[in-house]
Biopython code that builds the backbone (N, CA, C, O; Angstrom):
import numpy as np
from Bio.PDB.StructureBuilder import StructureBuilder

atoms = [
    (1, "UNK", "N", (105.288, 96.639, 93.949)),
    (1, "UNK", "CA", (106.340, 95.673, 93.768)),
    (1, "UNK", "C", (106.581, 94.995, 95.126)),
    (1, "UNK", "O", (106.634, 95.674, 96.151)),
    (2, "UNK", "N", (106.748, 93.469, 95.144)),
    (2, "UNK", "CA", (106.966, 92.728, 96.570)),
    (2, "UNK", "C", (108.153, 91.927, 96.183)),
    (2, "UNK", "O", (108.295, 91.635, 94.995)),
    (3, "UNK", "N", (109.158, 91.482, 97.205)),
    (3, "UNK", "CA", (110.228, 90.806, 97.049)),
    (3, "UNK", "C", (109.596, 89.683, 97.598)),
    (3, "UNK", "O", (108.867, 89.633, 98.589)),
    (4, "UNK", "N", (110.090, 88.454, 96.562)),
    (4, "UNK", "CA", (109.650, 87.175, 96.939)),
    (4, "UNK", "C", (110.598, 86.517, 96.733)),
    (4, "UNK", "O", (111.293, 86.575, 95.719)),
    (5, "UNK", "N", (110.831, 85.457, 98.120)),
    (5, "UNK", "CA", (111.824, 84.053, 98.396)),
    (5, "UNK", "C", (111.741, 83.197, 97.526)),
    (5, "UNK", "O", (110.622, 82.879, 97.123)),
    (6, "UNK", "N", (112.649, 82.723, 97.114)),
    (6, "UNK", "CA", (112.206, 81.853, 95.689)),
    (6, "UNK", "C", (111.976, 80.638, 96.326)),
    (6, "UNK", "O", (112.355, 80.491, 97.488)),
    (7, "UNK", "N", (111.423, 79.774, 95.741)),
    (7, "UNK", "CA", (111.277, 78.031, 96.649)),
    (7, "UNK", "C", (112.607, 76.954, 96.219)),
    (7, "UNK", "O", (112.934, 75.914, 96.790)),
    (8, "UNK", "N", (113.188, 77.566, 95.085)),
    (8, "UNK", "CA", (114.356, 76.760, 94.553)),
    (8, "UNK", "C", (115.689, 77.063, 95.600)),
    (8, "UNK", "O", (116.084, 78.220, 95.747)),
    (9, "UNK", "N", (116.003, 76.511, 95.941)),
    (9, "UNK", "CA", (117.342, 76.235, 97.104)),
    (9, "UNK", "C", (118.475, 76.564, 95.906)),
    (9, "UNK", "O", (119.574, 77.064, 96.146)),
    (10, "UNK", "N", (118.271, 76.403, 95.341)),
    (10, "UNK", "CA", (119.797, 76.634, 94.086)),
    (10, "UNK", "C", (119.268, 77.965, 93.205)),
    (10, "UNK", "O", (119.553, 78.169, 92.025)),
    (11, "UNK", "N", (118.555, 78.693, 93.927)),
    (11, "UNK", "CA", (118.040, 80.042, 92.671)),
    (11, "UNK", "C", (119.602, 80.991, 92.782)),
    (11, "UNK", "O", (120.317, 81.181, 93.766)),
    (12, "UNK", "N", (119.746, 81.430, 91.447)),
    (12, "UNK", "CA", (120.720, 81.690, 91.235)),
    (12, "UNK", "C", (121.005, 84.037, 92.082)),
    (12, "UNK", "O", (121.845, 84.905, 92.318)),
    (13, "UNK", "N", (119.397, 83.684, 92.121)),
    (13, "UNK", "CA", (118.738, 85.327, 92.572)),
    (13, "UNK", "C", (119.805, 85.798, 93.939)),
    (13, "UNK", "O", (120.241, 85.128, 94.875)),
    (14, "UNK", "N", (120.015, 87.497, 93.506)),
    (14, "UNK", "CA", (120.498, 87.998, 94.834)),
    (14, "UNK", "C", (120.051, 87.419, 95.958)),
    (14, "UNK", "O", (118.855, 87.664, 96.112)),
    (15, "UNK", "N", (120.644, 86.558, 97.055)),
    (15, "UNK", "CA", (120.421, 86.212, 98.354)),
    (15, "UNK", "C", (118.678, 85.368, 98.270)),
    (15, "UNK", "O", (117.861, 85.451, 99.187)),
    (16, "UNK", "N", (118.437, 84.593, 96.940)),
    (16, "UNK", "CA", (117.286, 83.676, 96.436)),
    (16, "UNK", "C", (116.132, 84.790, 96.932)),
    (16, "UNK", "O", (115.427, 84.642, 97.931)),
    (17, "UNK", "N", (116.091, 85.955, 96.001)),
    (17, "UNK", "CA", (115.059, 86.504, 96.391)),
    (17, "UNK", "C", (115.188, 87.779, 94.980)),
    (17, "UNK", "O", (116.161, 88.418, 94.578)),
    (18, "UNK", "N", (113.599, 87.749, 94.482)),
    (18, "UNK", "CA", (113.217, 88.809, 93.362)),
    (18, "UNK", "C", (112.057, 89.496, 93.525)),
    (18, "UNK", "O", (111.054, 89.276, 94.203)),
    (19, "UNK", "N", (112.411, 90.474, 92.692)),
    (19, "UNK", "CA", (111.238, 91.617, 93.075)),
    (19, "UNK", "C", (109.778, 90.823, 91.815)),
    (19, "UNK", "O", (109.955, 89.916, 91.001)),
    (20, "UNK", "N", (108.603, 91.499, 92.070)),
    (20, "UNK", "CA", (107.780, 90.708, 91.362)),
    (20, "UNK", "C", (106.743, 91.852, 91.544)),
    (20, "UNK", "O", (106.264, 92.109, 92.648)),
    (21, "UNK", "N", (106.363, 92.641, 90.220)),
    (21, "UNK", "CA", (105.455, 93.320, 90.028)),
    (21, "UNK", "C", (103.699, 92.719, 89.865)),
    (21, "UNK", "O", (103.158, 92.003, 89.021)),
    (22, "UNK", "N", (103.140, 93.476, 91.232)),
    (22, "UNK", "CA", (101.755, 93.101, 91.473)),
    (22, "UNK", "C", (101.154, 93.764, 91.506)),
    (22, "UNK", "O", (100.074, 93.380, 91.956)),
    (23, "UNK", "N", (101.202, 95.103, 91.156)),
    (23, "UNK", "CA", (99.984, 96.170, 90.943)),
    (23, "UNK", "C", (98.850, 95.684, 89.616)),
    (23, "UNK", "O", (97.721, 96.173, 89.574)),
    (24, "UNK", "N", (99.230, 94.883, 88.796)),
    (24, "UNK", "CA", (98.335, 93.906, 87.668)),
    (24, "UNK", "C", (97.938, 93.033, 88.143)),
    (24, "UNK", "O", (97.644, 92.385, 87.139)),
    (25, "UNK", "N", (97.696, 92.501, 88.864)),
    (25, "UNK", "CA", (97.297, 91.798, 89.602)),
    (25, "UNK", "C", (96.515, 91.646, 90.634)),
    (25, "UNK", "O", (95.540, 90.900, 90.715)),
    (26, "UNK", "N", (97.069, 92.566, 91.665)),
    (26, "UNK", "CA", (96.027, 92.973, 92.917)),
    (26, "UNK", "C", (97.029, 93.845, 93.512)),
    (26, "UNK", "O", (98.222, 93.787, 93.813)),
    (27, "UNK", "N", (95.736, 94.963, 93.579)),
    (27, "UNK", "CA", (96.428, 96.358, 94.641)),
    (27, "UNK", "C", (95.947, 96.091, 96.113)),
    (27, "UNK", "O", (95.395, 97.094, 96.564)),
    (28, "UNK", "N", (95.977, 95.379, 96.712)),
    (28, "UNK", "CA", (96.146, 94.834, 98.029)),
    (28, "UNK", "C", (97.511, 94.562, 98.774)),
    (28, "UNK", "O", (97.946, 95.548, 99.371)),
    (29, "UNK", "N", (98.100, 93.668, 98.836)),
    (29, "UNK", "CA", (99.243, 93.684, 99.828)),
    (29, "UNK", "C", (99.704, 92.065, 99.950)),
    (29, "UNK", "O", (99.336, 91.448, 98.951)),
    (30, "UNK", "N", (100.181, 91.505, 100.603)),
    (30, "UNK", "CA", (100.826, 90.292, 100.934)),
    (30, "UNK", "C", (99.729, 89.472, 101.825)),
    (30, "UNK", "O", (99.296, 90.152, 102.756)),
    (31, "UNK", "N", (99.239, 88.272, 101.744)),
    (31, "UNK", "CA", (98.266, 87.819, 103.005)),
    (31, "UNK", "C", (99.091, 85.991, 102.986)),
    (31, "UNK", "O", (99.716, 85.162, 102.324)),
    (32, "UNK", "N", (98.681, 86.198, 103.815)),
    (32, "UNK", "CA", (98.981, 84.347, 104.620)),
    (32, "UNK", "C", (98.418, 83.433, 103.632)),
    (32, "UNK", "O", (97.410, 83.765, 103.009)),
    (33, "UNK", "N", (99.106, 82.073, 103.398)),
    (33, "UNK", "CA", (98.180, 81.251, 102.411)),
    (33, "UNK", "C", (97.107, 80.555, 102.992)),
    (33, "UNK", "O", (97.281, 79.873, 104.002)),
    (34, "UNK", "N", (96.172, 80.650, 102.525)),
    (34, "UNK", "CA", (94.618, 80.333, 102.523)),
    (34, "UNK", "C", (93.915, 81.336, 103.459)),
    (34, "UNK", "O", (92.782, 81.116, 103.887)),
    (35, "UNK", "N", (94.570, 82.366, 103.744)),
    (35, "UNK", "CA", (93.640, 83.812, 104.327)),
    (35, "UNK", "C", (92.468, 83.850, 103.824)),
    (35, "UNK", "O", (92.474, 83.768, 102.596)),
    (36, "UNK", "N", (91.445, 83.946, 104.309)),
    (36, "UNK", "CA", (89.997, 84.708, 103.388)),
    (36, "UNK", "C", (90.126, 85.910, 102.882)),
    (36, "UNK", "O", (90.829, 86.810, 103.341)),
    (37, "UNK", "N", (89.589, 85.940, 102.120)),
    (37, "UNK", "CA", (89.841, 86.628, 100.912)),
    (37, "UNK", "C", (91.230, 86.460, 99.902)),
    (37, "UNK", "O", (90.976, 86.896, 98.779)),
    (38, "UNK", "N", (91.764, 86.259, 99.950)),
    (38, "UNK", "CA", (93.371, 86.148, 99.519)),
    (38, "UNK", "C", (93.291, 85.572, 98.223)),
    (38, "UNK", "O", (92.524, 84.653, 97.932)),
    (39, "UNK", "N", (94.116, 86.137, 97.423)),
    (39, "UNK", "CA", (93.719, 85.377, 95.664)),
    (39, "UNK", "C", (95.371, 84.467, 95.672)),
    (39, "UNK", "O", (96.120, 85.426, 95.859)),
    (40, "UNK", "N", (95.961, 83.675, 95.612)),
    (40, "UNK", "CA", (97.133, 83.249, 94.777)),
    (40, "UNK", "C", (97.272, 82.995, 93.349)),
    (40, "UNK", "O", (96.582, 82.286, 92.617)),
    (41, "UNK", "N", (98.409, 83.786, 93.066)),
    (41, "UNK", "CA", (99.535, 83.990, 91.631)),
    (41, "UNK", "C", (100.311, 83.506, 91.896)),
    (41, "UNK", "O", (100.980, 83.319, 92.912)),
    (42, "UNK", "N", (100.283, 83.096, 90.422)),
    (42, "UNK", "CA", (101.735, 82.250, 90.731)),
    (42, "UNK", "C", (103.206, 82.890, 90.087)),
    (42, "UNK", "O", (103.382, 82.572, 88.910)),
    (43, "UNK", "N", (104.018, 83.536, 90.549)),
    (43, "UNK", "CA", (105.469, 84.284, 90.239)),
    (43, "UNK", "C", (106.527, 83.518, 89.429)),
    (43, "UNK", "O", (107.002, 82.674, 90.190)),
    (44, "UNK", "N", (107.046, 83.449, 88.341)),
    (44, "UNK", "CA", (108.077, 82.952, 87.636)),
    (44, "UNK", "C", (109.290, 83.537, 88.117)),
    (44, "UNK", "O", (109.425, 84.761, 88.115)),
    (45, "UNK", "N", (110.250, 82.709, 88.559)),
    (45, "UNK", "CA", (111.264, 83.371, 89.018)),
    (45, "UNK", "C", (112.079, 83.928, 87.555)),
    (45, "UNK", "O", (112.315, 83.312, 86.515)),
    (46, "UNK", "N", (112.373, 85.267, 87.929)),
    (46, "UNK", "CA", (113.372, 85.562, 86.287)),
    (46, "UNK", "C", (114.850, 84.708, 86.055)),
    (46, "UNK", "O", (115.599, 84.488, 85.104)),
    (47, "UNK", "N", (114.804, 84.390, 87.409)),
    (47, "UNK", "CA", (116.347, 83.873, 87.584)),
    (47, "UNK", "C", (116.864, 82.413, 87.083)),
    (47, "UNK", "O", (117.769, 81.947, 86.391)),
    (48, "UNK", "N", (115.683, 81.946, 87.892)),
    (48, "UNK", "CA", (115.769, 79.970, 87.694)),
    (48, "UNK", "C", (114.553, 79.374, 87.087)),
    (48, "UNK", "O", (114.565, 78.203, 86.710)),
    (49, "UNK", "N", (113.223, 80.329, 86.947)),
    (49, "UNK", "CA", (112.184, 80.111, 86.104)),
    (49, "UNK", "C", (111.376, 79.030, 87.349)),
    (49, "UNK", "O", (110.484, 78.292, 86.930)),
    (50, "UNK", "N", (111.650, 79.000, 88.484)),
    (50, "UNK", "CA", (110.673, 78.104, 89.257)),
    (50, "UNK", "C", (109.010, 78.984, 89.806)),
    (50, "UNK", "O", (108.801, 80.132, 90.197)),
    (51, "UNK", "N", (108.531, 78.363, 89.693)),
    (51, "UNK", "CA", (106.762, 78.933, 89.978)),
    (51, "UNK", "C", (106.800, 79.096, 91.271)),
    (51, "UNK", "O", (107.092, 78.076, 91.895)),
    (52, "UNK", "N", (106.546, 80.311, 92.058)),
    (52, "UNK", "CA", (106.333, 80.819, 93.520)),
    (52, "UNK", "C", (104.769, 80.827, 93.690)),
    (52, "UNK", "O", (104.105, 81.486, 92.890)),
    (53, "UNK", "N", (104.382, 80.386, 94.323)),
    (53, "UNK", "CA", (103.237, 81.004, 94.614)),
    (53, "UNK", "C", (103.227, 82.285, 95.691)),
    (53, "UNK", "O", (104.018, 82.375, 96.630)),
    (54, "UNK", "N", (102.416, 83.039, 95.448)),
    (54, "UNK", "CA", (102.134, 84.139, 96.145)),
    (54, "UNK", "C", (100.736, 84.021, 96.245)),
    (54, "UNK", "O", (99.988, 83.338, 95.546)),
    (55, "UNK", "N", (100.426, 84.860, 97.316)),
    (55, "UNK", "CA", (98.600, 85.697, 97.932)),
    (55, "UNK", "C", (98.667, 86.688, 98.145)),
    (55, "UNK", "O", (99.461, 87.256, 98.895)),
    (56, "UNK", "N", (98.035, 87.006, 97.672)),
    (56, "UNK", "CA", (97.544, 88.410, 97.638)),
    (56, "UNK", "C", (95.925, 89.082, 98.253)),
    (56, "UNK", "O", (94.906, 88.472, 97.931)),
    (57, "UNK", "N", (95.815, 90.377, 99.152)),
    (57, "UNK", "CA", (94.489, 90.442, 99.221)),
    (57, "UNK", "C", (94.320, 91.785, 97.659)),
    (57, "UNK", "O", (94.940, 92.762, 97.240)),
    (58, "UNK", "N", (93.216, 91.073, 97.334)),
    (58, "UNK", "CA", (92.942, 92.419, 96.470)),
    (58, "UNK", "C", (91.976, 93.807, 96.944)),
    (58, "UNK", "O", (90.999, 93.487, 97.622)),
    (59, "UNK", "N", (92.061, 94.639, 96.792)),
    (59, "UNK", "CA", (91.208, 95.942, 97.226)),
    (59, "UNK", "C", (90.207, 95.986, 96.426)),
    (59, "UNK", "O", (90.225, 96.058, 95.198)),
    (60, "UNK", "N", (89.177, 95.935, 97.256)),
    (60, "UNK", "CA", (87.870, 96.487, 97.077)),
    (60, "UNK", "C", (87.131, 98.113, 96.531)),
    (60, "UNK", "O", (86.353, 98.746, 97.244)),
    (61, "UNK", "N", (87.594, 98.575, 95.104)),
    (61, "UNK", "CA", (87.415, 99.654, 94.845)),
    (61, "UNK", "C", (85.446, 100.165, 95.126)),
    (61, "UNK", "O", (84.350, 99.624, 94.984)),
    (62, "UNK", "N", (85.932, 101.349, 95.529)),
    (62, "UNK", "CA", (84.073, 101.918, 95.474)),
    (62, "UNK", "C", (84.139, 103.013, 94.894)),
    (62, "UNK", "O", (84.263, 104.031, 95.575)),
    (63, "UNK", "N", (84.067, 103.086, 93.387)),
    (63, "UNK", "CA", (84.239, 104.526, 92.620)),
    (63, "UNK", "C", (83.246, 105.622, 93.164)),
    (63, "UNK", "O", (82.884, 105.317, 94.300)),
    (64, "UNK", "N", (82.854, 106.454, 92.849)),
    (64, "UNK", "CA", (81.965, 107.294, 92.841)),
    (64, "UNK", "C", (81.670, 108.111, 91.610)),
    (64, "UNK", "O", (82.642, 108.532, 90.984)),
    (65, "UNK", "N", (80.323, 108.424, 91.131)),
    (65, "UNK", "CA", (80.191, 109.275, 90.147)),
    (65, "UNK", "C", (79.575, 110.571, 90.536)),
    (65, "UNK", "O", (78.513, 110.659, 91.152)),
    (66, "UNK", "N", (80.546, 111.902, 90.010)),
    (66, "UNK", "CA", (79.650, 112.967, 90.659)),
    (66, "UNK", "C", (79.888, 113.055, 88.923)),
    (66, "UNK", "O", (80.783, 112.891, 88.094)),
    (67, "UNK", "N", (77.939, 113.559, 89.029)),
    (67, "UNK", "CA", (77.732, 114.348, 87.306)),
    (67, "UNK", "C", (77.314, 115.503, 88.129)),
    (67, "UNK", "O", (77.117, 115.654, 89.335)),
    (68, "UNK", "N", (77.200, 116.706, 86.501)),
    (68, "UNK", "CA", (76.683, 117.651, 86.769)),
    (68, "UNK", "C", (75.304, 118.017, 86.682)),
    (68, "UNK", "O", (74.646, 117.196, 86.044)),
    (69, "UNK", "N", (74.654, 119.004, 87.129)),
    (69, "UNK", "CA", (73.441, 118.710, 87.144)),
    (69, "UNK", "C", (73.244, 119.737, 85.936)),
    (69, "UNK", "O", (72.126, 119.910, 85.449)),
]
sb = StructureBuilder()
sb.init_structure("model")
sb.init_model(0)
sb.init_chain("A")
sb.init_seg("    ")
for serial, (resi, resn, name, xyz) in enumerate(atoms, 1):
    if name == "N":
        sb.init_residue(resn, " ", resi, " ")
    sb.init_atom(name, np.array(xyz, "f"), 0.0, 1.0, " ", f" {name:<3s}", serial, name[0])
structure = sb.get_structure()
């Protein structure tokens, strides 16, 4: 979960700011806009319904398979 600034100057949000679930999205973290690698989503505010953009880096999973022999 990341708290995001809303872009609406009149958002009605605690102190213009909502939480915004991103583990569906990307298990990475917060990155700068136009970072390499960085994906942007775009966040609906629940409050005032304005579109945030966010970036995100996503993680690079490397599973492993152990079978048995």
């Amino acid at each position: 979960m990341i708290h995001i600034k809303c872009i609406n100057p009149s958002c009605t949000a605690p102190e213009g700011k909502f939480s915004w679930e991103d583990r569906a999205r990307a298990e990475g973290g917060p990155a700068q806009p136009g970072e390499p690698g960085a994906l942007v989503f775009i966040a609906d505010c629940p409050y005032c319904g304005a579109e945030n953009k966010v970036w995100l880096f996503k993680i690079k999973r490397t599973d492993s398979v152990t079978r048995g022999a």
